[in-house]
C-alpha positions in Angstrom: 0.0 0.0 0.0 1.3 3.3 -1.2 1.7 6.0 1.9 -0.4 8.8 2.0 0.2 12.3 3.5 -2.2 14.2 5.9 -4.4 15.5 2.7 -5.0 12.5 1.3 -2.8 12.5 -1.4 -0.4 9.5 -2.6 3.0 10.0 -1.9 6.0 8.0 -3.6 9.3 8.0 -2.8 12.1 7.6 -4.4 15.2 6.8 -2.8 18.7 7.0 -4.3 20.7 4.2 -4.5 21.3 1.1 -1.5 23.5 3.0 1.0 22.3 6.7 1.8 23.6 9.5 4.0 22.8 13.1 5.7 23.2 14.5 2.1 21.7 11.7 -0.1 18.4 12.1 2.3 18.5 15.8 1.6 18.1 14.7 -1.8 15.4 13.1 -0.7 12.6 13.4 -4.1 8.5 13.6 -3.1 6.0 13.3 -6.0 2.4 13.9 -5.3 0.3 12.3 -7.5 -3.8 13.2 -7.4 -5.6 10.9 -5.8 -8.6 11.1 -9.2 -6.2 9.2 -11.2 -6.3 6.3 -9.1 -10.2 6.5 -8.4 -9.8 7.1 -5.2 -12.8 8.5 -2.9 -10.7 9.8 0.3 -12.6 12.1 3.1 -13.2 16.0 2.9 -9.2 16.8 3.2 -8.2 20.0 5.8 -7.5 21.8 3.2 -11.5 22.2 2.1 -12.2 23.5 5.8 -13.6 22.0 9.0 -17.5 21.5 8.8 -19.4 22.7 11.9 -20.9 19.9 14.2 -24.9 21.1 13.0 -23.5 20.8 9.2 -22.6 16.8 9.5 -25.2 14.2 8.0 -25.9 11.0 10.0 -26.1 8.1 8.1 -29.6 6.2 8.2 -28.0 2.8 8.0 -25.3 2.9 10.6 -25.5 6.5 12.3 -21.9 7.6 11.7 -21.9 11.1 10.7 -20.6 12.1 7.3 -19.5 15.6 5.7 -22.2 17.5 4.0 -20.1 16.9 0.5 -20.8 13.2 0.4 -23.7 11.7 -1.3 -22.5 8.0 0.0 -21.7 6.9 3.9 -18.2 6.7 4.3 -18.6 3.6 6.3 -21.4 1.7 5.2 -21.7 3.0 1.9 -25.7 4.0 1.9 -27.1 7.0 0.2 -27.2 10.1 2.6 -30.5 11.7 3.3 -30.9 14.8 1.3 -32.6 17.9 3.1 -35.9 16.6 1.5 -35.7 13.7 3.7 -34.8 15.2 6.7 -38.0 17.0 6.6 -40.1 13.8 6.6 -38.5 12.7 9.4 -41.9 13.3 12.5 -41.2 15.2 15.4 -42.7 12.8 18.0 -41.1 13.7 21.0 -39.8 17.2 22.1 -36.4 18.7 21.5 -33.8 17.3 23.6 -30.5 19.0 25.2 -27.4 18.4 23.4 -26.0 15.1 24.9 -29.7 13.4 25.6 -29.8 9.8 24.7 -32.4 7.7 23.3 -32.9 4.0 23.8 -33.8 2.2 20.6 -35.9 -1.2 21.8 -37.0 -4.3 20.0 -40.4 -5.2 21.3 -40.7 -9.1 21.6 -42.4 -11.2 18.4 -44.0 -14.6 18.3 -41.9 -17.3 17.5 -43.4 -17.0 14.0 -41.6 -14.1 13.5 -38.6 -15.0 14.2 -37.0 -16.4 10.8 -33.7 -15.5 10.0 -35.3 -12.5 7.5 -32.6 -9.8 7.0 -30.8 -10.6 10.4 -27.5 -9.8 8.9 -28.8 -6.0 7.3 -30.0 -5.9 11.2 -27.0 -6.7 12.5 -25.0 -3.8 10.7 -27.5 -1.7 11.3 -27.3 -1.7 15.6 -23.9 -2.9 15.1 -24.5 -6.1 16.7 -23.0 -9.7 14.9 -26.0 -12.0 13.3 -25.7 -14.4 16.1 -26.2 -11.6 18.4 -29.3 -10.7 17.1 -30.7 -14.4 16.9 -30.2 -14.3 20.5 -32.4 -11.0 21.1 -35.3 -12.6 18.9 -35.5 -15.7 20.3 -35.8 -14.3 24.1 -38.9 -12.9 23.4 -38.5 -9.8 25.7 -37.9 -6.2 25.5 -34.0 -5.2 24.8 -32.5 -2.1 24.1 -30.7 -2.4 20.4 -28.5 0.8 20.4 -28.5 4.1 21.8 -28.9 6.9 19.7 -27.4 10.7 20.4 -30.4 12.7 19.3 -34.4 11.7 18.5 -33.9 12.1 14.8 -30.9 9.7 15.1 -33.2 6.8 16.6 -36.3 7.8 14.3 -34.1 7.0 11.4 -33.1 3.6 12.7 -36.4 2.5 13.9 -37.8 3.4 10.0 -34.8 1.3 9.1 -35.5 -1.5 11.1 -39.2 -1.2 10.3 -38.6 -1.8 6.8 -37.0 -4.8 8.1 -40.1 -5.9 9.6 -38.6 -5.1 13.0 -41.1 -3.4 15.3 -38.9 -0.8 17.7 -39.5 1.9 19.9 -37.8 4.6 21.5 -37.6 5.6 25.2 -35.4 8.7 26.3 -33.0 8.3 29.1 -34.1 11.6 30.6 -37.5 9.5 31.4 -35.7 6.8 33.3 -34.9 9.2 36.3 -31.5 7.9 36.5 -30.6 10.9 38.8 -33.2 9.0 41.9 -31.7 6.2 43.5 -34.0 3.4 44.5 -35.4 3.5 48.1 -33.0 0.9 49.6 -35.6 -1.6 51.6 -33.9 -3.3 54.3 -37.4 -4.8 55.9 -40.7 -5.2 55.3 -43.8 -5.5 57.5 -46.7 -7.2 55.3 -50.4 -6.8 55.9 -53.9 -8.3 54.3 -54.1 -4.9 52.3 -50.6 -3.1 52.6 -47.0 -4.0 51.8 -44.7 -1.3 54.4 -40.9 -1.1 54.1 -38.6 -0.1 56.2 -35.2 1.6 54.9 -32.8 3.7 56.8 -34.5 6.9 58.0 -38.0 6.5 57.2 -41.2 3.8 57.0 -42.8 3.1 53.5 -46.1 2.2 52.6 -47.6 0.4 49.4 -51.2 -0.8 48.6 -50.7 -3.9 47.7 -53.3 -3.2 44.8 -50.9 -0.5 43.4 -47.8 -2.6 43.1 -47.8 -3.0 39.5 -44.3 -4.2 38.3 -41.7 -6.2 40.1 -38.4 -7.1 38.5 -36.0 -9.7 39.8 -32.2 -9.6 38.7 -28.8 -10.0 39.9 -25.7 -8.1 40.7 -22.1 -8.9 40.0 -19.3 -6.8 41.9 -15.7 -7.6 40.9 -12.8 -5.8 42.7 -9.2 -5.7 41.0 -6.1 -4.4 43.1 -3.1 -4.0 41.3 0.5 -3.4 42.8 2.9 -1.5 41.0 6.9 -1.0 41.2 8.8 1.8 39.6 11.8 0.8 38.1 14.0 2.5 35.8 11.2 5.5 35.0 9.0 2.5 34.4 6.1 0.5 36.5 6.3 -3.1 36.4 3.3 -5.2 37.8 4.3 -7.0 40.8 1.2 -8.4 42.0 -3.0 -8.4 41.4 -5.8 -9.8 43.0 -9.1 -10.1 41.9 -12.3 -10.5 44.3 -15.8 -11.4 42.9 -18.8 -12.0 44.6 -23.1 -11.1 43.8 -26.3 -11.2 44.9 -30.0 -11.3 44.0 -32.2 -8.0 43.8 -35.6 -7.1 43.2 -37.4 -4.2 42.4 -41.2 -3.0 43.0 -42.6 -0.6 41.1 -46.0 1.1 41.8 -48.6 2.5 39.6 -48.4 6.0 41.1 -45.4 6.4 39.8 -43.4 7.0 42.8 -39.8 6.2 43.3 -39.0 2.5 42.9 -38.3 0.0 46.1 -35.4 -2.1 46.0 -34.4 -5.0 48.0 -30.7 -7.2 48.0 -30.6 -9.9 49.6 -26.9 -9.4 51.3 -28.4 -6.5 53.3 -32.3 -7.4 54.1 -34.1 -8.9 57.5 -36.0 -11.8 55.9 -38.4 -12.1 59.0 -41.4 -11.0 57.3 -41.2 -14.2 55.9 -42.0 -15.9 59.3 -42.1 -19.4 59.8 -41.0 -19.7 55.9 -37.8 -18.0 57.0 -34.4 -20.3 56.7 -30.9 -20.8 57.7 -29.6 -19.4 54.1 -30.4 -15.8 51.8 -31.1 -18.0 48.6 -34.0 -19.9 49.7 -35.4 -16.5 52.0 -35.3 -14.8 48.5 -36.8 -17.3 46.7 -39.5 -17.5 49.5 -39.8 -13.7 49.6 -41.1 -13.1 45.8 -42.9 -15.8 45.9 -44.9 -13.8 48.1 -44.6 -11.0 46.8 -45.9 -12.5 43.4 -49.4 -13.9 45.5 -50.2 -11.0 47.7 -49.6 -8.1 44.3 -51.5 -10.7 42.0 -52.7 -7.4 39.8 -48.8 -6.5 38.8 -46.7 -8.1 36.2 -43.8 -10.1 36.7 -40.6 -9.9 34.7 -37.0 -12.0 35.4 -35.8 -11.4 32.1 -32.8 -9.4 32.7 -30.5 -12.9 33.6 -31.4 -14.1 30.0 -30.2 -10.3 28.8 -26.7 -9.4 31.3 -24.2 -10.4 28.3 -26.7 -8.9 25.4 -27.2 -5.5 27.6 -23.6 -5.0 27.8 -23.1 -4.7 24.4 -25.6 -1.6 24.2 -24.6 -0.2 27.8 -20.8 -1.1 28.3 -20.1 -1.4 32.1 -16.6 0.6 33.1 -14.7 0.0 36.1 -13.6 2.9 38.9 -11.1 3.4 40.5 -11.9 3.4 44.2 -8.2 4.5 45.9 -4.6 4.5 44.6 -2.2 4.5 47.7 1.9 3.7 48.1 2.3 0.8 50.4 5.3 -1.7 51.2 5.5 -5.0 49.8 8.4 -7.4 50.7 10.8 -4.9 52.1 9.7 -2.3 49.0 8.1 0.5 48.2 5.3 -0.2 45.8 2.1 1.8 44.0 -1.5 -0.2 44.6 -4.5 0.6 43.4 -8.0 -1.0 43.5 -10.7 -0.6 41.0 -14.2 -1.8 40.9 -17.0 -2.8 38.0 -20.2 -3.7 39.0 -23.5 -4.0 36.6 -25.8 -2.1 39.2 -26.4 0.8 37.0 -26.9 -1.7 33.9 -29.6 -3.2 36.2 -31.2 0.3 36.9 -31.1 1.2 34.0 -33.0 -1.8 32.5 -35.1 -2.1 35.4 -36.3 1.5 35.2 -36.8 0.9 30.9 -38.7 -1.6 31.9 -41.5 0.3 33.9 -41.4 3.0 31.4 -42.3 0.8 28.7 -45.0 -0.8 31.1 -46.1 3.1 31.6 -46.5 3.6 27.8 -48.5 0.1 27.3 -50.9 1.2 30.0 -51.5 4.6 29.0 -52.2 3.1 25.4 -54.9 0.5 26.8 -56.7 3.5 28.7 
């Protein structure tokens, strides 16, 4: 492959002879050659000007944004919308803030519907692999696809996938509440007609007619600690540890749209359950929505999210913190250490509180 300098162009070189010096590099001779004599279709060069962000085009097919110049995606290869078909775009939801997201989410088919029909186009379009996609399909629940940067970004992919017989809908993180942390429920008192929790500071109460969605998951928390020695301007890794452990989690939603409830089983007093309580937290848990699934008999029920933890972090990709970084002595030495953390509890909030908006929208649509 022939080098190319920062504008695009091809550049040969020629150099003279087997053994060269200072002078002979001097003599160094560069030949730019146009890149249209060799067909070549490179990106809008620096020399043509910087476009402004509100001036790029976002492709339908894969939403990578493209200079205003191109007809063509520069990735993908599929024809740009023109400003005629921007217009036609509908304006279903209101202007966001630069930065808003919107979740793009299959909603579940019957089996009959899930051939393998344009699995691959699908595939490139949420940038997924075909296998991937099988996967979503054949679960048969709600699952975020991809996350688009503006509405008219995840309008255009939704008409996409619609032409793909794929039935998808948007949700926008801004109505997930993301910024609320669930009420942490460390006990609960149950009655014939109310369901009260107890958390740190204060005493909940629920009807157990309202309780309309509960959602049962589980969360991983890996710790990594690393030690570190400086040698020679350098850090070498000495040592690192690595500490998993989870736990099981549910969530209760109510119909007046109030701050969720949620309950982990590392830190909750099982005695409600009475004489069903045992020795161990997995068979309390199990014990404890099971009643909760008889005594709110009107609310749906969803443990989908354990089929969905690898597919979900595809779409929401879990990072890990840093919790400390400290200098500590190890065998006589002086050595850096730090621990991080990555956990999937915001993955599960986040698809927990999708969840209930979704069940918000299919309830205001049966009214």
């Amino acid at each position: 492959m022939q080098p190319r300098c920062a504008s695009g162009q091809v550049i040969l070189l020629r150099r003279p002879g087997p053994s060269y010096n200072s002078s002979a590099l001097k003599k160094l001779a560069v030949t730019k050659i146009d890149q249209s004599q060799f067909g070549l279709d490179l990106p809008a060069t620096a020399e043509q000007g910087a476009f402004a962000a509100d001036e790029m085009v976002n492709c339908i097919d894969c939403l990578r944004t493209n200079p205003p110049t191109r007809a063509n995606c520069l990735y993908c290869g599929s024809p740009l919308p023109t400003k005629e078909t921007k217009k036609q775009i509908p304006d279903r939801l209101p202007e966001e803030k630069t930065g808003a997201l919107f979740h793009v989410v299959w909603l579940p088919a019957s089996d009959s519907d899930v051939d393998n029909r344009n699995v691959e186009a699908v595939a490139r379009l949420v940038g997924l692999t075909p296998g991937e996609v099988v996967r979503i399909a054949r679960a048969g629940v709600c699952s975020p696809l991809k996350c688009a940067e503006s509405w008219e970004s995840a309008a255009s992919l939704m008409e996409s996938l619609r032409r793909l017989g794929i039935e998808t809908t948007a949700i926008a993180d801004h109505d997930l509440h993301l910024g609320e942390a669930p009420k942490q429920v460390q006990s609960l008192e149950v009655s014939q007609e109310f369901l009260h929790g107890i958390d740190r500071s204060q005493k909940l109460s629920l009807r157990w007619a309202d309780v309309t969605l509960i959602i049962i998951g589980r969360l991983y928390f890996t710790t990594f600690e690393v030690e570190q020695r400086s040698k020679t301007n350098r850090k070498k890794i000495i040592n690192e540890r690595e500490f998993s452990s989870d736990e099981a989690v549910v969530d209760i939603y109510a119909r007046t749209g109030e701050q969720n409830w949620r309950i982990r089983a590392a830190n909750f007093d099982f005695s409600c359950l009475g004489e069903e309580k045992a020795s161990t937290a997995f068979a309390n848990f199990i014990s404890l929505v099971k009643l909760l699934r008889e005594r709110a008999s009107h609310g749906e029920f969803d443990d989908s999210y354990g089929h969905l933890r690898t597919m979900l972090n595809l779409v929401w990709p879990t990072e890990a913190s840093t919790l400390k970084t400290e200098r500590r002595r190890s065998g006589g030495r002086q050595v850096h250490a730090s621990v991080h953390r990555c956990d999937n509890e915001a993955e599960f909030t986040r698809y927990s509180r999708l969840l209930y908006a979704l069940h918000l929208r299919q309830s205001e649509h049966s009214l």
